[in-house]
Every structure is written in structure tokens, then in C-alpha cells.
C-alpha positions as CSV (number, residue, x, y, z in Angstrom):
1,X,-7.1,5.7,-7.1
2,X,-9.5,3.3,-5.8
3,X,-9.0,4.6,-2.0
4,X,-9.9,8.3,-3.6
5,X,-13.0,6.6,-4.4
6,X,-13.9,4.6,-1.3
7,X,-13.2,7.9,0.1
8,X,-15.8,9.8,-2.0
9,X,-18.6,7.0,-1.0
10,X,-17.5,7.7,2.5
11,X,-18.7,11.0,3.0
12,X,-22.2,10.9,2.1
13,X,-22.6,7.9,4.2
14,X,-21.2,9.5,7.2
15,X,-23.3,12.4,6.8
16,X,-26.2,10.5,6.6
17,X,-24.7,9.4,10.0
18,X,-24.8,12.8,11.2
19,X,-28.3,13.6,10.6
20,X,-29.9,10.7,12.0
21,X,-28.0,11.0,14.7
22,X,-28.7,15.0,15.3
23,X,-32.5,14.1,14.7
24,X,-32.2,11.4,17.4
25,X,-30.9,13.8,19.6
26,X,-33.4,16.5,18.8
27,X,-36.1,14.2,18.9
28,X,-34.9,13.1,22.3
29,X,-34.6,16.7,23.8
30,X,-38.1,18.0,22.4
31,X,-39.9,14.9,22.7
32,X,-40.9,12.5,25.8
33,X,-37.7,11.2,27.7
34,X,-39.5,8.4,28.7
35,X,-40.2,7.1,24.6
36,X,-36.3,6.9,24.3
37,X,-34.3,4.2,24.5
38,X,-31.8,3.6,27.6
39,X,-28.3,4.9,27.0
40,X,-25.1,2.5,27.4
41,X,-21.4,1.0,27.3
42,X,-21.2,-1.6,24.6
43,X,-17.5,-3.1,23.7
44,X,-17.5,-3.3,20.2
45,X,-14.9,-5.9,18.4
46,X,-12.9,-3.9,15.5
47,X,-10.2,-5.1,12.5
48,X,-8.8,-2.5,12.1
49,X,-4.9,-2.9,13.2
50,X,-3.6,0.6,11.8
51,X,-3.0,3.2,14.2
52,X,-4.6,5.4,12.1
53,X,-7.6,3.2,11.1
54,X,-8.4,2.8,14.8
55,X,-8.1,6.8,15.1
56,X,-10.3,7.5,12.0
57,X,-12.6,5.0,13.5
58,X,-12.7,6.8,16.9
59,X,-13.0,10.1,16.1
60,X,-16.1,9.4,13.9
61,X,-17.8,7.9,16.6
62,X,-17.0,10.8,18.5
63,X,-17.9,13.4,16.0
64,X,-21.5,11.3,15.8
65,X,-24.1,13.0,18.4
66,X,-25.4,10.9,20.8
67,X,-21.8,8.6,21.0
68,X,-18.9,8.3,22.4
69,X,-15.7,6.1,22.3
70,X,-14.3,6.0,25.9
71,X,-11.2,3.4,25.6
72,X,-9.8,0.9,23.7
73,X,-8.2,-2.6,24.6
74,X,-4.6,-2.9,24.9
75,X,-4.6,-5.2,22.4
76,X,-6.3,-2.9,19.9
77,X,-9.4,-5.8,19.3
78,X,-12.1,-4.2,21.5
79,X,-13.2,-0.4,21.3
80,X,-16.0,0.6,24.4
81,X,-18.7,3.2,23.0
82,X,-21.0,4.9,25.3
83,X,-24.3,5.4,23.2
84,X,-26.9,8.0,24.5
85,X,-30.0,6.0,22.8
86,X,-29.4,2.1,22.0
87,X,-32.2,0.5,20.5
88,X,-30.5,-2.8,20.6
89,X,-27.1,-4.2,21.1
90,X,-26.6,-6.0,18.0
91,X,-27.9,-2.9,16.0
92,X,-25.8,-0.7,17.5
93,X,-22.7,-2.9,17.0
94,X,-23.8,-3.4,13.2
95,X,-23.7,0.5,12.5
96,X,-20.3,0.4,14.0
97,X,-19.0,-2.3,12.2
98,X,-20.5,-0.8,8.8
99,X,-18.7,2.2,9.5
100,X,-15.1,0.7,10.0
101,X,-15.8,-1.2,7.0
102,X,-16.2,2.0,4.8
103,X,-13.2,3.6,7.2
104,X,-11.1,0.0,6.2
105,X,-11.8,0.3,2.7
106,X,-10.3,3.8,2.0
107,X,-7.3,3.6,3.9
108,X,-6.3,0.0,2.6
């Protein structure tokens, strides 16, 4: 019962995800190029140890405008996410981590 909740809290947080991201994106297309910030590859430590935590995880990064997930360690500890605008590492490694938390709570 509790993960059907978790679940519930999940989706309006992840589209809040979505439209920050898609104004990001716009912004970044009908604005200056030159205001944005740089794009890059950060390796991002995850818990999640369930095949299909890891693959909830990835595919909504993927699903997110503006990133990416490119691979993941054999040892299933370290996912690499190509973001198109990264304000700062340990921001960007924050929102990640928030979001596998959410993704870790509904599918304990």
C-alpha cells in the first residue's frame, strides 16, 4: 500500500522535473547560447541494486530534456549522465540522487 503511495508523490515530482527541464531547454534555444551553462559527463554514484530500480532510474533521466544516461559500471555503483546545461557538479548530482530516492522508495 505504502509503495502505491510513494508512487502517487512520485509523479508530480517528476513532472515538475519535466518542465524545468523543457523550460531550460527552451530558454536555451530562444535565448543567448552564450548565458548557458557548459554541457557535460558527470558519474553519478547510485544505491540502487535492483535491475529494475537502476532501469527506472535510467530511463527517467533519459525521458528528462536536456540529459542523458550513457552507461553504467559493471559493478552497478556508478551511472555516467551527459547533461546539456550543468550549473554545478554537486547540484546536478543532488537532483539525481533526489530522484533515485523517490524511485527507491516506491519500489522497495
Amino acid at each position: 500500500m505504502m509503495r502505491v503511495f510513494y508512487f502517487i508523490l512520485f509523479v508530480p515530482y517528476y513532472l515538475g522535473m519535466l518542465i524545468k527541464s523543457n523550460f531550460i531547454i527552451a530558454k536555451s534555444i530562444v535565448g543567448s547560447l552564450d548565458r548557458c551553462n557548459p554541457p557535460g559527463i558527470i558519474a553519478v554514484d547510485i544505491e540502487l541494486e535492483s535491475k529494475v530500480g537502476i532501469l527506472a532510474l535510467v530511463n527517467a533521466i533519459t525521458m528528462t530534456p536536456g540529459t542523458l544516461s550513457l552507461d553504467i559500471s559493471e559493478d552497478r555503483k556508478k551511472l555516467y549522465i551527459h547533461g546539456m546545461h550543468i550549473e554545478s557538479r554537486e547540484s546536478f548530482i543532488a537532483d539525481i540522487k533526489k530522484l533515485e530516492k523517490r524511485i527507491k522508495r516506491f519500489l522497495k
